[in-house]
C-alpha positions as CSV (number, residue, x, y, z in Angstrom):
1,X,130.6,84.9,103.6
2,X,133.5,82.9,102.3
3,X,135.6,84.5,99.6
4,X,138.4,82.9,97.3
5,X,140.6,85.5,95.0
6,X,141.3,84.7,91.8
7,X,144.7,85.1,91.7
8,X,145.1,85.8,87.7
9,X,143.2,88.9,87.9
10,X,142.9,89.7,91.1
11,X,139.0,89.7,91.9
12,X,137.7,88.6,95.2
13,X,134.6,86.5,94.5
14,X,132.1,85.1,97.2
15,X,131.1,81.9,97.6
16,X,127.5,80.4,97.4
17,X,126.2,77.6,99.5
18,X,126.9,75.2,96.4
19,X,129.8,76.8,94.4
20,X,131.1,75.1,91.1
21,X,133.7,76.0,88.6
22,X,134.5,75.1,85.3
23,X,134.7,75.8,82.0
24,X,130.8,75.4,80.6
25,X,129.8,79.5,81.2
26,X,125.7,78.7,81.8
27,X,126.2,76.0,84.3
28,X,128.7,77.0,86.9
29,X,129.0,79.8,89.3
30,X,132.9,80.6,88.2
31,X,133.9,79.6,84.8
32,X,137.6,78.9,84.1
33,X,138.2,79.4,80.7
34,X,140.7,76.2,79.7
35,X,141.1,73.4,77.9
36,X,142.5,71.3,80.4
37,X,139.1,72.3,83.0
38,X,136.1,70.1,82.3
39,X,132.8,71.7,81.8
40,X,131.3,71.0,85.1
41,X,135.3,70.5,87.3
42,X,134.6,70.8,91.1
43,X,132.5,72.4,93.5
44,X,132.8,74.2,97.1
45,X,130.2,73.2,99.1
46,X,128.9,74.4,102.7
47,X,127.7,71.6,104.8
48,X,126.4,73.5,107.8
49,X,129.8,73.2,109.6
50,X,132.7,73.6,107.2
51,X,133.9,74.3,103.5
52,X,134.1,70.8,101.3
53,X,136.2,70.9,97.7
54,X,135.1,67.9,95.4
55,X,137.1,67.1,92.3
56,X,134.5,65.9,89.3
57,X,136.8,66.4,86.5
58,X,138.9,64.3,84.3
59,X,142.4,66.3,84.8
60,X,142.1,66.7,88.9
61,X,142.1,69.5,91.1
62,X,144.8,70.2,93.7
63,X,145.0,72.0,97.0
64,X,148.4,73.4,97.4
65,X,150.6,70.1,96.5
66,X,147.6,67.7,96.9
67,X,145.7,66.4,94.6
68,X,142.3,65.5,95.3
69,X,140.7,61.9,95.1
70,X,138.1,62.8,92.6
71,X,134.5,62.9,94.2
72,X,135.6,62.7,97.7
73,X,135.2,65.7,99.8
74,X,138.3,67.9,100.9
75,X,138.0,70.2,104.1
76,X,139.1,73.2,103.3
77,X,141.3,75.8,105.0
78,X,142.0,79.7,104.8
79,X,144.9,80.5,102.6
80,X,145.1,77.5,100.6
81,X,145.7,77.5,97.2
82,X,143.3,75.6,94.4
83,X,143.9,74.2,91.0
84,X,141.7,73.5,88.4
85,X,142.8,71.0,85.6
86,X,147.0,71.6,86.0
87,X,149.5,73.1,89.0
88,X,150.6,75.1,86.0
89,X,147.1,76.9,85.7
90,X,146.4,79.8,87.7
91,X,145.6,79.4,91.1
92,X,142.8,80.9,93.3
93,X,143.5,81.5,96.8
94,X,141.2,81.4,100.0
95,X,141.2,84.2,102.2
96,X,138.4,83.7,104.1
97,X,135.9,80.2,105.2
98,X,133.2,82.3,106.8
99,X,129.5,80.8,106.8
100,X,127.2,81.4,103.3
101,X,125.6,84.8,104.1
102,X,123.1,87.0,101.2
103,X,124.6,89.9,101.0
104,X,123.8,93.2,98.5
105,X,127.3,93.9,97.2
106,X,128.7,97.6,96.5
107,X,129.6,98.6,92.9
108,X,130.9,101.8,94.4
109,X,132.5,104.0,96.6
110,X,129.4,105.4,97.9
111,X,127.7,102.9,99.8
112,X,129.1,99.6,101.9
113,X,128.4,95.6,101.5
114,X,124.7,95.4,103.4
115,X,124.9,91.6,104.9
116,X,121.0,90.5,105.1
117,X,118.6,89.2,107.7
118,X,115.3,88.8,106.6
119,X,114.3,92.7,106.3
120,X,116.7,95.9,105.7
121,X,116.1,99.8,104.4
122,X,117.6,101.0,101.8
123,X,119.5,103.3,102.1
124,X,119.4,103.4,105.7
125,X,117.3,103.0,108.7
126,X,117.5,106.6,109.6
127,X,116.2,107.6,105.8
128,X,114.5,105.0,104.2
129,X,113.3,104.7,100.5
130,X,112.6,101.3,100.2
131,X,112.9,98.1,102.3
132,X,114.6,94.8,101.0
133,X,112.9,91.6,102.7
134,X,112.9,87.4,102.4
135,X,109.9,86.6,101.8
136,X,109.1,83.6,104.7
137,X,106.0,82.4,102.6
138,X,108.5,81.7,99.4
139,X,111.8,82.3,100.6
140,X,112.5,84.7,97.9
141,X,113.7,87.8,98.6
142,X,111.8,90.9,97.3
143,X,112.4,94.9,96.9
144,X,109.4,97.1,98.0
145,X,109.2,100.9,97.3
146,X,108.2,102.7,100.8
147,X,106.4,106.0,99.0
148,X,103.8,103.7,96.9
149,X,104.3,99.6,98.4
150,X,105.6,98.3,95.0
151,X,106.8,95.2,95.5
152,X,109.2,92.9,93.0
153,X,110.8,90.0,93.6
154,X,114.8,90.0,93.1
155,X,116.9,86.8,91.8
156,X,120.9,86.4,92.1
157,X,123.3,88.9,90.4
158,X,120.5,91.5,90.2
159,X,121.5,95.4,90.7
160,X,119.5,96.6,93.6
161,X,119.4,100.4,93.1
162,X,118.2,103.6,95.5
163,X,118.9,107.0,95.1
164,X,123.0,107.4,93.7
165,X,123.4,103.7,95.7
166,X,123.8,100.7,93.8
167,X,124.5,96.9,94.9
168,X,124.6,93.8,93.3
169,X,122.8,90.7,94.8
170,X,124.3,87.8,96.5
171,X,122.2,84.8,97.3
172,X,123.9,82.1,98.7
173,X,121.0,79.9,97.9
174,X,120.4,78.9,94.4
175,X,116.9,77.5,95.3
176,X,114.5,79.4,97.9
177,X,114.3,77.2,101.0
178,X,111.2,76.9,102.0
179,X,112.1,74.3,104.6
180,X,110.7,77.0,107.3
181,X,107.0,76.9,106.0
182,X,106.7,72.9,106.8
183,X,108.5,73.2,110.4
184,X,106.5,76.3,111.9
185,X,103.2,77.3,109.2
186,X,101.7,79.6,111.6
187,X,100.1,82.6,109.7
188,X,100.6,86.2,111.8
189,X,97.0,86.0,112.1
190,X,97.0,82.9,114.3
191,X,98.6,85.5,117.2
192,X,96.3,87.7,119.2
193,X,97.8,91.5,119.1
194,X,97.1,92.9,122.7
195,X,97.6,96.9,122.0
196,X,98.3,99.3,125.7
197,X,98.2,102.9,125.2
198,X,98.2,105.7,127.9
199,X,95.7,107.2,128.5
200,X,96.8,110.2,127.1
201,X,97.9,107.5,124.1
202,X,100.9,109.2,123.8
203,X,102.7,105.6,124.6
204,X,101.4,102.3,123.0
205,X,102.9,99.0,124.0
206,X,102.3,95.5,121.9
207,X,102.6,92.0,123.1
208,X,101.8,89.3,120.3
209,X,100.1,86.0,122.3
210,X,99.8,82.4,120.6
211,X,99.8,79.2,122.4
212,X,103.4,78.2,121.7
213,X,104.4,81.4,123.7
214,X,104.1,85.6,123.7
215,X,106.0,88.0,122.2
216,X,106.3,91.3,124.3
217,X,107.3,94.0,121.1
218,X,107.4,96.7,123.8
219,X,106.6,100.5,123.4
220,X,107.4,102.0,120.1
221,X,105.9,104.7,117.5
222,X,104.6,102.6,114.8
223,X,102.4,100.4,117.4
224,X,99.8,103.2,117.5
225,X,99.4,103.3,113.7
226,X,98.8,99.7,114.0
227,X,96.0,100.6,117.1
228,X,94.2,103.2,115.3
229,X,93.6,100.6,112.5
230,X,92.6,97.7,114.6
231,X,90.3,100.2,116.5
232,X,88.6,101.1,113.2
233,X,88.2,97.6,112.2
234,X,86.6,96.8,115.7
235,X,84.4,99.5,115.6
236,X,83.2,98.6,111.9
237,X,82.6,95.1,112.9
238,X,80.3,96.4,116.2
239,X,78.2,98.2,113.7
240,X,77.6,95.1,111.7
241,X,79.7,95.8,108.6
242,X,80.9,92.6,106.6
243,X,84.0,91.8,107.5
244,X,85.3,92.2,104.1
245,X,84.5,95.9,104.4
246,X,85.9,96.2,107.9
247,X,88.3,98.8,108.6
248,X,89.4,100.5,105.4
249,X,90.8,103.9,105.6
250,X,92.1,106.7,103.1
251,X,95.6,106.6,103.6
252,X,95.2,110.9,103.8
253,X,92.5,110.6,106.2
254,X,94.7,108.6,108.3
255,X,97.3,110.5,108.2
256,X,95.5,113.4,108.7
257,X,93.8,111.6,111.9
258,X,97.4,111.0,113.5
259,X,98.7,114.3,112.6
260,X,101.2,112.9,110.2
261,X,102.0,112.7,106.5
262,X,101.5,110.3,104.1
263,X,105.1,109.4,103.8
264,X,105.8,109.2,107.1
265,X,102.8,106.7,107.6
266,X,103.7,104.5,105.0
267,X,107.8,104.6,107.3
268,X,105.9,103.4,110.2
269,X,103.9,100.8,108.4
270,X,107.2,99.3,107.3
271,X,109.3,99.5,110.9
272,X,105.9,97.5,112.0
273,X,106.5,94.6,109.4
274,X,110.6,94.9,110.0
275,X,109.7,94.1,114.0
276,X,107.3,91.6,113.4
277,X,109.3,89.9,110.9
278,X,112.3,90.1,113.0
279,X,110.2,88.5,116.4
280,X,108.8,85.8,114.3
281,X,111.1,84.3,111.3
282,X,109.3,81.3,110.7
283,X,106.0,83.0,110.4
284,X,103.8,83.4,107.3
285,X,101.5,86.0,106.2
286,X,103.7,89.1,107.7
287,X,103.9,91.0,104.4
288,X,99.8,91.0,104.4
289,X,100.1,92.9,107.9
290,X,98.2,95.7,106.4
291,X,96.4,95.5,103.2
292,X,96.1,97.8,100.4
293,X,93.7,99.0,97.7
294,X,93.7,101.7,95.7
295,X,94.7,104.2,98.3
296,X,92.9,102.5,101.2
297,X,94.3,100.6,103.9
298,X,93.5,98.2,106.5
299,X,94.9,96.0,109.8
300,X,94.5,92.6,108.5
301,X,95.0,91.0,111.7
302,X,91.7,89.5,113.9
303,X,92.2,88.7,116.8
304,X,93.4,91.9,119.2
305,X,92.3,93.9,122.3
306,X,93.3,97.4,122.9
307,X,93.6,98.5,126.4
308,X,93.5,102.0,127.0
309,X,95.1,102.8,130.6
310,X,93.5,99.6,132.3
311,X,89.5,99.8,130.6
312,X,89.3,97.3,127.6
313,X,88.1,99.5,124.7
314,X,88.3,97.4,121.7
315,X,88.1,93.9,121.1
316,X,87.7,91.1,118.3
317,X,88.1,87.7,117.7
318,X,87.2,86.0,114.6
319,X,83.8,84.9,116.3
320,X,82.8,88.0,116.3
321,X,83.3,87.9,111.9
């Protein structure tokens, strides 16, 4: 992310997609407290490409010696100097043009800047408490506790806390784009989930298959949880149940099935949605992967096979519903 320094006080301060200063406190990003800086004075803007400066004030703005034309755009360049409303006002300096990135920002010693992409646990992949996500349906981005599924959503500047840890967040958005939902509005449950186990199932292997192309997720823990769910669902919709009733599980009898604890099958639930979300961006729907209700849970996909060794075992399609 791109960072200017404000040189009277030293702070390093990152830069949003659409950045402005000036001196009206509730509608800019920086405010510079000074007479001579009009409410709304200029604003660093990303284009896709490169950092653009626009002047919109009365008393000008300057880059090094230069001042601007005001309302034309100014490309800008690391270690430049800007000034708002007067050379004689205190400059901030540009030590860095990289491209608009979230981030959740330290406020201590304890923990490091955690740049985002689309999913993240908190505080670490190796021990996680709680998982950090944009939402593709909304765009928003959203804090969910791992023990219990409690989801909130999370807006600029709020502290994102777990454990002794603490960050602040950085959107570089000011509005959730949603762009993504009109260019690819496939739900999850448009793909087909094609589950391999061994036939010891000690190994289980996922491939995710749609008509604009498969997705081979490979062999990993948290695909089995994922099988023993759709194979409860199939088997419930064999026996006639209603599809609304299909599949639901204790989430203690399941653990107790796989041998594992609660906890832990809650950890494996999440690194399912963190892969899936991660293999397809632009899809909807992948926070509904497995659906909740007062201490049940279910596989909310419908369409999937399950292959153990190389006997089909398991299969439905939403025909079959």
């Amino acid at each position: 992310m791109a960072q200017v320094r404000d040189l009277s006080t030293g702070l390093l301060l990152p830069l949003r997609a659409h950045h402005t200063f000036g001196r009206f406190e509730p509608q800019v990003d920086s405010c510079v407290e000074s007479s001579s800086v009009s409410r709304i004075h200029a604003v660093i803007e990303w284009d896709g490409h490169e950092w653009l400066l626009r002047d919109l004030s009365r008393n000008g703005t300057w880059v090094d010696e230069q001042k601007l034309n005001t309302g034309t755009a100014h490309q800008l360049q690391p270690g430049q100097k800007l000034y708002f409303g007067s050379q004689t006002q205190t400059a901030w300096f540009i030590e860095n043009l990289h491209p608009p990135r979230d981030v959740l920002i330290t406020n201590s010693d304890q923990c490091e800047d955690v740049y985002l992409d689309k999913f993240h646990f908190l505080p670490s992949d190796e021990n996680p408490e709680k998982a950090i996500h944009q939402s593709t349906d909304d765009g928003m981005w959203y804090l969910e506790s791992i023990a219990d599924g409690e989801s909130r959503p999370l807006a600029h500047g709020q502290t994102v806390s777990c454990g002794d840890q603490n960050w602040t967040l950085f959107l570089v958005e000011h509005i959730p784009a949603t762009e993504q939902i009109f260019i690819d509005p496939r739900q999850f449950t448009d793909y087909h989930f094609s589950f391999r186990t061994s036939l010891d199932e000690e190994s289980t292997q996922l491939s995710l298959e749609s008509d604009v192309g498969n997705h081979n997720l490979g062999e990993r823990s948290h695909h089995y949880v994922l099988l023993h769910l759709a194979r409860l669902k199939a088997e419930d919709a064999a026996r006639g149940i209603d599809e609304s009733s299909q599949g639901w599980v204790d989430t203690d009898i399941l653990a107790q099935n796989l041998g594992v604890d609660a906890a832990h099958i809650n950890i494996l639930i999440f690194r399912a949605r963190k892969q899936l979300t991660e293999a397809l961006p632009k899809v909807v729907g992948i926070k509904s992967l497995i659906q909740r209700l007062r201490g049940r849970l279910r596989f909310a996909g419908s369409e999937f096979t399950v292959h153990k060794g190389a006997e089909l075992i398991h299969q439905l399609s939403t025909s079959q519903n």
